[in-house]
Residue frames relative to the residue before (quaternion, step in Angstrom):
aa qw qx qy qz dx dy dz
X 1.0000 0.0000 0.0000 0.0000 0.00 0.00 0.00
X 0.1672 -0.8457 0.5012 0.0753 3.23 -0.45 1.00
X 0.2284 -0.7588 0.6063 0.0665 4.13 -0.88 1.58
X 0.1525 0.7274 -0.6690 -0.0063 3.16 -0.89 0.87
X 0.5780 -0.6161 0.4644 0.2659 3.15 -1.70 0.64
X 0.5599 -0.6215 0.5039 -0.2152 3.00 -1.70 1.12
X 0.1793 0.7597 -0.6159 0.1068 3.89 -0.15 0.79
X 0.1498 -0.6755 0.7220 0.0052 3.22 -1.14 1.66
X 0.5257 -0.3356 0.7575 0.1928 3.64 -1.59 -0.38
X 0.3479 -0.7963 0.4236 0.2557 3.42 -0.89 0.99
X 0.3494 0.8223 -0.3014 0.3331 3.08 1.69 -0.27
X 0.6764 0.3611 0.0542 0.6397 3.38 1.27 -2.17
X 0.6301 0.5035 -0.3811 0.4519 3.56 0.88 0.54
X 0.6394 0.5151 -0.2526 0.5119 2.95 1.78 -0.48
X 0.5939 0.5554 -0.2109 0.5426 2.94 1.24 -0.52
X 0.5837 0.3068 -0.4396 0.6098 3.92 0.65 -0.03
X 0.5763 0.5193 -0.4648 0.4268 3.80 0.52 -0.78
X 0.7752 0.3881 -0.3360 0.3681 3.88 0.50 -0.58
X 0.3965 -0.7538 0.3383 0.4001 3.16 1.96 -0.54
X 0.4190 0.7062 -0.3585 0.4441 3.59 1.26 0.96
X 0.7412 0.1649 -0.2277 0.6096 3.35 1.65 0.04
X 0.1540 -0.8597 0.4769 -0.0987 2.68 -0.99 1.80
X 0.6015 0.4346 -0.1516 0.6530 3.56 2.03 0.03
X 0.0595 0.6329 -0.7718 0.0146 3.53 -1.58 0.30
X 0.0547 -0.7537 0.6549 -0.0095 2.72 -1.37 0.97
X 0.1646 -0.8397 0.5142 -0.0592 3.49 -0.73 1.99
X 0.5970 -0.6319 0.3818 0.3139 3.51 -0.82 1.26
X 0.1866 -0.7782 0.5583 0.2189 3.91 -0.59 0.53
X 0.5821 -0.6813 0.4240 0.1311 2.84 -1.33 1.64
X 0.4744 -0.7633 0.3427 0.2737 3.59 -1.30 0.23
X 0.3162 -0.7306 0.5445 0.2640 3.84 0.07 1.37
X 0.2395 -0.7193 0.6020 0.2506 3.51 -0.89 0.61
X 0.5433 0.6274 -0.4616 0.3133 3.11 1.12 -0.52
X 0.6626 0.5434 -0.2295 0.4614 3.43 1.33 -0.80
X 0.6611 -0.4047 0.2556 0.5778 3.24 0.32 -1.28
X 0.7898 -0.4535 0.2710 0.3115 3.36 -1.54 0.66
X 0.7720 0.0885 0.0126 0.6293 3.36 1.41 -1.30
X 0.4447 -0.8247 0.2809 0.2076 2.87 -1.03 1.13
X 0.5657 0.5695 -0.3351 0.4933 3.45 1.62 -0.30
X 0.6705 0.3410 -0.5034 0.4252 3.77 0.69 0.67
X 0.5226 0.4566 -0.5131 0.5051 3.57 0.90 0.63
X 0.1107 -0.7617 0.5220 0.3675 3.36 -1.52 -0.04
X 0.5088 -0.7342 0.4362 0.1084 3.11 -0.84 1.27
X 0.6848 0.4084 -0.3642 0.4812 3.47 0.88 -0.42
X 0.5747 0.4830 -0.4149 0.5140 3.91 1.23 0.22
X 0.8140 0.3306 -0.2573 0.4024 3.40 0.92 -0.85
X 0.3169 0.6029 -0.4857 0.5480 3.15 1.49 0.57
X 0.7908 0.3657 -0.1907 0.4524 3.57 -0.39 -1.88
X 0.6513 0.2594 -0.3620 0.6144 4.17 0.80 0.54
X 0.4519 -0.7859 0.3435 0.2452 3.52 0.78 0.58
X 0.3590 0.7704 -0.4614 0.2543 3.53 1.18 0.83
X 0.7224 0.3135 -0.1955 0.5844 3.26 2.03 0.74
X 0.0812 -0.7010 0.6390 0.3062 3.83 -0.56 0.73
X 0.5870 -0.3171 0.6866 0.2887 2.98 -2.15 -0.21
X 0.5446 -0.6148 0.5528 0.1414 3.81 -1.06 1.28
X 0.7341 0.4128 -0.2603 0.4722 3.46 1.27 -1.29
X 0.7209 -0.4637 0.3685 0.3598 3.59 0.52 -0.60
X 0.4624 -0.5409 0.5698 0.4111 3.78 -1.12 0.52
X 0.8211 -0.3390 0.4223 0.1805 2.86 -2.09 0.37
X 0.6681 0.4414 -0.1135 0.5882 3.67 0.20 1.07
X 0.5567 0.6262 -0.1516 0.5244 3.12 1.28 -0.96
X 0.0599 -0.7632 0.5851 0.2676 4.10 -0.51 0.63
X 0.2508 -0.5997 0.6941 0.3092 3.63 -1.38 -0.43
X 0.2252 -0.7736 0.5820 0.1100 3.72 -1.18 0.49
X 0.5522 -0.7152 0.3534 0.2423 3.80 -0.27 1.62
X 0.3827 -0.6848 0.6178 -0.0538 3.36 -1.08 0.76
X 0.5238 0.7430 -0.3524 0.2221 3.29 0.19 0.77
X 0.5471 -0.7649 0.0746 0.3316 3.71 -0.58 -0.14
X 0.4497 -0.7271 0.5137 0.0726 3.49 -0.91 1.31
X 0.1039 0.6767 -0.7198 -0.1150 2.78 -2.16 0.00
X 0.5438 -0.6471 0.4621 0.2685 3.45 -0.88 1.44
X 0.2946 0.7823 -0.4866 -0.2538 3.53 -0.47 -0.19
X 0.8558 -0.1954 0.0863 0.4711 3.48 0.81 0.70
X 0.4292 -0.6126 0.4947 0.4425 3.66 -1.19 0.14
X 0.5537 -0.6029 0.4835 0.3101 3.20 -1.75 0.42
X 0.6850 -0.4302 0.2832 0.5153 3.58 -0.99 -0.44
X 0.5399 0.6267 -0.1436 0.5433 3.18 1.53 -1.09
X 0.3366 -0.7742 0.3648 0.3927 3.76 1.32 0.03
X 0.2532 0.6774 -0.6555 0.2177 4.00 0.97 0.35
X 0.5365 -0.5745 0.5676 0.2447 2.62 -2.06 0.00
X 0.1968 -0.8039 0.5155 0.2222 3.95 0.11 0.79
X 0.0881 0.7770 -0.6193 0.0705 3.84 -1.00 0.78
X 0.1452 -0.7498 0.6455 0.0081 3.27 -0.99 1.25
X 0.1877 -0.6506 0.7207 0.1484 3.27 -1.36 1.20
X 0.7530 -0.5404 0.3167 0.2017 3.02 -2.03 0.53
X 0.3836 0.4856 -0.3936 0.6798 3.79 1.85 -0.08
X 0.4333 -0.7515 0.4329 0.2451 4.23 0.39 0.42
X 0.2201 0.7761 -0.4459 0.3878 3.39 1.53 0.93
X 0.0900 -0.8312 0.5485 -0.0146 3.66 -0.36 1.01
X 0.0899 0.8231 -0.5607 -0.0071 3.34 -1.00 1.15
X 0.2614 -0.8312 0.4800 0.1017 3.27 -1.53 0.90
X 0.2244 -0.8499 0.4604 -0.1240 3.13 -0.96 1.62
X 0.3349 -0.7605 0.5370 0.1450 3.08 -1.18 1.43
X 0.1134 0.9103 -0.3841 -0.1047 3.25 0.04 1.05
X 0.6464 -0.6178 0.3564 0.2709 3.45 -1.92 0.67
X 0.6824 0.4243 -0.2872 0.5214 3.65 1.19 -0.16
X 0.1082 -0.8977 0.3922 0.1694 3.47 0.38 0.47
X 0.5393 0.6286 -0.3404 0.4451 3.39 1.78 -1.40
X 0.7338 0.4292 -0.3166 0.4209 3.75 0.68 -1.12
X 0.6119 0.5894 -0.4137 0.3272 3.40 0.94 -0.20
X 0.3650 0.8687 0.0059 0.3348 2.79 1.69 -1.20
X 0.8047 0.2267 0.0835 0.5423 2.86 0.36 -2.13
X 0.6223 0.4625 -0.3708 0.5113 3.75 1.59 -0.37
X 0.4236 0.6857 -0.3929 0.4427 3.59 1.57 -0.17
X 0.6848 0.6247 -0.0766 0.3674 3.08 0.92 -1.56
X 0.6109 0.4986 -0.1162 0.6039 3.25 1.20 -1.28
X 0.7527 0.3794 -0.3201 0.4326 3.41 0.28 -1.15
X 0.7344 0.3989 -0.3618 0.4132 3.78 0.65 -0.27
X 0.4107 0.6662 -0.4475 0.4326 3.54 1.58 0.30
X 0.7406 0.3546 -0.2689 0.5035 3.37 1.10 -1.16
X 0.5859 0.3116 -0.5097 0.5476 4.09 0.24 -0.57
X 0.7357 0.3195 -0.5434 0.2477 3.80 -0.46 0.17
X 0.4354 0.6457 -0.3877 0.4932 3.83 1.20 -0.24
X 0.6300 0.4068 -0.2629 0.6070 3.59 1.34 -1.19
X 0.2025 -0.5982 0.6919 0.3498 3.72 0.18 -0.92
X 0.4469 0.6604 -0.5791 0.1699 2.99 0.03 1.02
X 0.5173 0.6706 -0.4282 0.3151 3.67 1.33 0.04
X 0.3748 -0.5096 0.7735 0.0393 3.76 -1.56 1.41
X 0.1672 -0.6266 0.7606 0.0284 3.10 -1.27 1.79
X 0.2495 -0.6534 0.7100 0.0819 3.42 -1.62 0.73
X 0.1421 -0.8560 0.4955 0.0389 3.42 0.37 0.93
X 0.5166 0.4573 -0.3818 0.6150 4.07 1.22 -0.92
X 0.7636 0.3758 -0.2761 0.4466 3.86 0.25 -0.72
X 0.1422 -0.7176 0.6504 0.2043 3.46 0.44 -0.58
X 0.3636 0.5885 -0.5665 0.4479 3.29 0.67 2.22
X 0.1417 -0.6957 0.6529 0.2639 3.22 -1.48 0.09
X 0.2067 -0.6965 0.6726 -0.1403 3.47 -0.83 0.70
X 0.1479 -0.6586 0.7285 -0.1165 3.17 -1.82 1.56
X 0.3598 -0.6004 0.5997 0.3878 3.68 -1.45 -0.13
X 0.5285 -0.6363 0.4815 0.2898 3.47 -1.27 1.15
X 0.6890 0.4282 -0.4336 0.3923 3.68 0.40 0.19
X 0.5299 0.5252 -0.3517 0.5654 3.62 1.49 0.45
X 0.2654 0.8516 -0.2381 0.3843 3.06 1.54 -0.23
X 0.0561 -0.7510 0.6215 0.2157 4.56 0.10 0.12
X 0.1062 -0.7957 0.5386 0.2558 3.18 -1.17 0.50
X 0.5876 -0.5831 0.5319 0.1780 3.50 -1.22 0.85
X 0.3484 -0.7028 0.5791 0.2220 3.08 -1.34 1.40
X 0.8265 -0.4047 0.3123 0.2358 3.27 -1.65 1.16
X 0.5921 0.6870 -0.2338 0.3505 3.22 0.96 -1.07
X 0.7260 0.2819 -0.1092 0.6177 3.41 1.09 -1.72
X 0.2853 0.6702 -0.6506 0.2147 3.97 0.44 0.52
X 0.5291 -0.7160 0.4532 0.0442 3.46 -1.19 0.28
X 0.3400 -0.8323 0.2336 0.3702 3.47 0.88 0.56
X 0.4727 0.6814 -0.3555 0.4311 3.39 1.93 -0.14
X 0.8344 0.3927 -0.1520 0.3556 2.88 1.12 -0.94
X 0.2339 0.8155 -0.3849 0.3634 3.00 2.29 0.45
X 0.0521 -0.7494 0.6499 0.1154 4.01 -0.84 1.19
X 0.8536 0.1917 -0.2191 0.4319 3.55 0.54 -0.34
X 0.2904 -0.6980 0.6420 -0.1277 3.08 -1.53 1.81
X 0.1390 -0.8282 0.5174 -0.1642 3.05 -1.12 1.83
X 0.1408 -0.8293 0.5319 -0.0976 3.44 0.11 1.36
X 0.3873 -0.7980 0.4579 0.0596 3.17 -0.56 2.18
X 0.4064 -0.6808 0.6026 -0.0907 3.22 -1.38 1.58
X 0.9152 -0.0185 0.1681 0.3658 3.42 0.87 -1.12
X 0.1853 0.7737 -0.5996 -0.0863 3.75 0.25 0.44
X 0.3094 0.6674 -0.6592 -0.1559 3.34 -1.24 -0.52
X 0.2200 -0.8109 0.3911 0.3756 3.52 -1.10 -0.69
X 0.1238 -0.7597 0.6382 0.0131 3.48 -1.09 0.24
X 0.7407 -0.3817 0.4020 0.3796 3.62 -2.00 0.36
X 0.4242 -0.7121 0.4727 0.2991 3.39 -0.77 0.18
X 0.4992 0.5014 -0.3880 0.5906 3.56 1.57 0.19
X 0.5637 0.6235 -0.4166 0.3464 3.36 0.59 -0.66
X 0.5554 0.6132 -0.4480 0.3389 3.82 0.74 -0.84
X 0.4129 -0.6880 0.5846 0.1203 3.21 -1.76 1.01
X 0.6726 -0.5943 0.3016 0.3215 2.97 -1.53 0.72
X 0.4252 0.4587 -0.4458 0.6404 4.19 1.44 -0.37
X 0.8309 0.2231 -0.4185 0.2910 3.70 -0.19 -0.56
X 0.2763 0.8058 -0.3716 0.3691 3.46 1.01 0.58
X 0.6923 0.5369 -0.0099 0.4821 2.26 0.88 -2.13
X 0.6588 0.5529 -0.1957 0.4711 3.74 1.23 -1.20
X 0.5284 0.6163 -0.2614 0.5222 3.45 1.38 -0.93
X 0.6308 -0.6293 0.4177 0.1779 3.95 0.89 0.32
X 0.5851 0.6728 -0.3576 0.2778 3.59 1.49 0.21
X 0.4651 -0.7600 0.2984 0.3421 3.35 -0.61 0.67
X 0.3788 -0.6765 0.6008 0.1947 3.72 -1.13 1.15
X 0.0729 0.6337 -0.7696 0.0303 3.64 -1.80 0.04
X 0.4854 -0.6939 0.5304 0.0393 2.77 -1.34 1.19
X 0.3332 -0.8640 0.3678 0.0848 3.34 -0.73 0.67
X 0.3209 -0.7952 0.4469 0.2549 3.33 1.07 0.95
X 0.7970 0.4560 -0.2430 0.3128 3.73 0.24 -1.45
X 0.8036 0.3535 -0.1896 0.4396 3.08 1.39 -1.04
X 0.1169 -0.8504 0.3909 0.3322 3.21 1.75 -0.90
X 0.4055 0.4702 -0.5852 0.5216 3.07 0.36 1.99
X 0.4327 -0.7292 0.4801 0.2246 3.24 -1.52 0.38
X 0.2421 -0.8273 0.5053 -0.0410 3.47 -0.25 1.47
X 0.4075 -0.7800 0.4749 0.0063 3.84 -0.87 1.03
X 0.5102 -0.6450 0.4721 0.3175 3.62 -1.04 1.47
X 0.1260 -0.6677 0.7067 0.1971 3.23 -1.63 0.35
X 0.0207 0.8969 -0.4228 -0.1277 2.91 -1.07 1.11
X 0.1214 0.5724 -0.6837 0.4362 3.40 0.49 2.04
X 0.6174 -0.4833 0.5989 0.1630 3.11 -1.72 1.06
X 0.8513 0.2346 -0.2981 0.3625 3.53 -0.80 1.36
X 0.5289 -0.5236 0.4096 0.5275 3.98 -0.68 -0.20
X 0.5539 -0.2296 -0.7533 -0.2703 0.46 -2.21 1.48
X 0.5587 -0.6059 0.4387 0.3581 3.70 -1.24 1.00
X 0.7697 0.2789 -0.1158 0.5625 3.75 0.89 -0.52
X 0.1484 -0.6663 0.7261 -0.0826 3.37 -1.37 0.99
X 0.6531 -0.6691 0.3540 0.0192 3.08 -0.88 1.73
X 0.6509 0.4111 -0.0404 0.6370 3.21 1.51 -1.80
X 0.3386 -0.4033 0.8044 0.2750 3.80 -1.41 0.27
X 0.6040 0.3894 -0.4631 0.5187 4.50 -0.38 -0.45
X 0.7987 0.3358 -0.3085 0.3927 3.75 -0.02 -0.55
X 0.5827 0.5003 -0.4312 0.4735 3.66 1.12 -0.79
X 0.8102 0.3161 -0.2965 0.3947 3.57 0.44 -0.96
X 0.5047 0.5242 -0.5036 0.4656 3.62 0.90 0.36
X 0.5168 0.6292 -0.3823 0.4369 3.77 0.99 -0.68
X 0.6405 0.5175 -0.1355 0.5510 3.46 1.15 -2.12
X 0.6418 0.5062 -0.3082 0.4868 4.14 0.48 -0.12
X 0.7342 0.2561 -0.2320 0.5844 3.23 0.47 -1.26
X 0.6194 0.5257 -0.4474 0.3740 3.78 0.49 -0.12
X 0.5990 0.4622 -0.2374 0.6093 3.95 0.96 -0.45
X 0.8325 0.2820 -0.1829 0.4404 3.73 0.52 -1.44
X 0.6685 -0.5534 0.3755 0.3254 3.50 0.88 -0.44
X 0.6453 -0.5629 0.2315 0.4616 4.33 -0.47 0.87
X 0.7728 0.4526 -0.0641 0.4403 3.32 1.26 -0.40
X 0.5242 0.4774 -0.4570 0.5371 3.71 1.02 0.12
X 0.5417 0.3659 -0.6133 0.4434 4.14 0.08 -0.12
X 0.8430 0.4603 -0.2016 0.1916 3.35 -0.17 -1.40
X 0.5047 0.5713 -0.3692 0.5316 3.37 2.32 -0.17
X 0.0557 -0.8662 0.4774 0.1370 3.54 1.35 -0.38
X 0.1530 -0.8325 0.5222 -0.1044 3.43 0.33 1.94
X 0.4031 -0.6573 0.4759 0.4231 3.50 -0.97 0.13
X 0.2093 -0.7659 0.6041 0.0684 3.79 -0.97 0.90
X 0.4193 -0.6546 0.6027 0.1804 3.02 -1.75 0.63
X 0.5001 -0.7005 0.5062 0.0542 3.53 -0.83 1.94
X 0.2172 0.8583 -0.4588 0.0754 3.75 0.23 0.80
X 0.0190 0.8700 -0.4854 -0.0839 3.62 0.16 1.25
X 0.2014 -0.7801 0.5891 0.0617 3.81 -0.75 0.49
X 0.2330 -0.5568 0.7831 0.1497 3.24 -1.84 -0.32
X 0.2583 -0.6991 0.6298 0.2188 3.57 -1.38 0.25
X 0.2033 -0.7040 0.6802 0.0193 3.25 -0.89 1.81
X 0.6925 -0.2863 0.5373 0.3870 3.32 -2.28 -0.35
X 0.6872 -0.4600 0.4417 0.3479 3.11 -1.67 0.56
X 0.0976 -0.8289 0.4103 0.3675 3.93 0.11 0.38
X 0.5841 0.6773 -0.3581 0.2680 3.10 1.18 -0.04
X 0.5296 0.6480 -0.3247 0.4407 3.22 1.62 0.00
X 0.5100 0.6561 -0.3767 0.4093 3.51 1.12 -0.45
């Protein structure tokens, strides 16, 4: 079973945490071996004849989340102490101890530069508050410290306009009811009016070009269709 890693937005992390996103949909790279650009091949034929894998894995396969963190120290109990950004705190027995260790090390380089280190002298601890605390981009998480596990359901591929309005909906955007109209109406998330979009297609095209930039909806690249579920660490088993 192959685990690869995984960058969400904390936004779309919150959103698997609530269990409302159940798709991602990642921009497919260009195979030189194939061609230079990818939007004059089609990828969703040479995929479905298997003259292409998916980077993320076959079906079965888990990915492990990427997201942001902050060390804040070992416990008494020697865990490892990790705060995600939803202020959920988890504690880990971990297998690499030297790197803990040395990130132990590090981390009290920086709260003293701050003065922020609390001596425990009866304990012969040092100690900081966790909201003094830097957080770390997602990027450099550790896979120990990985809490959510995602066990593929689905790959295929397709345009990135192509998505339906249920997969929209799957894609982790946020709904609101409309009292006035009684219908359910959808977040935009570009900076300005309107706060609501009628369509799920328009909220998540808002949610695309907000992460990818004014231009990636309207290049309409081919993307990789990744559906999931959220499993147990398997490595704990």
């Amino acid at each position: 079973m192959k685990q690869t890693p995984i960058l969400f937005s904390d936004l779309m992390v919150n959103s698997i945490l609530k269990g409302t996103k159940k798709q991602t949909r990642r921009t497919v790279k260009a195979n030189r071996r194939i061609c230079e650009d990818p939007n004059q091949v089609n990828y969703q034929e040479w995929f479905n004849k298997g003259y292409v894998t998916c980077p993320y894995g076959e079906v079965g396969d888990v990915l492990w989340v990427r997201e942001t963190w902050k060390f804040l120290g070992m416990s008494e109990s020697e865990d490892v102490v990790i705060m995600y950004k939803d202020g959920s705190i988890a504690h880990i027995n971990p297998d690499d101890e030297d790197y803990w260790n040395n990130k132990l090390e590090d981390l009290l380089d920086v709260m003293a530069k701050k003065d922020q280190v609390i001596v425990d002298e009866e304990n012969e601890r040092y100690t900081w508050e966790h909201k003094n605390v830097p957080w770390k981009p997602s990027i450099h998480i550790p896979k120990e410290a990985a809490r959510i596990w995602l066990k593929l359901t689905g790959i295929r591929v397709e345009k990135l306009q192509d998505i339906s309005s249920e997969d929209a909906i799957d894609e982790g955007i946020t709904v609101c009811f409309d009292s006035g109209t009684q219908k359910n109406r959808y977040k935009n998330y570009l900076k300005g009016a309107p706060s609501l979009w009628p369509t799920s297609y328009h909220s998540f095209q808002s949610l695309w070009e907000s992460i990818n930039g004014g231009d990636s909806w309207q290049n309409n690249p081919w993307v990789w269709v990744l559906e999931f579920v959220q499993i147990a660490n398997p490595n704990n088993n």
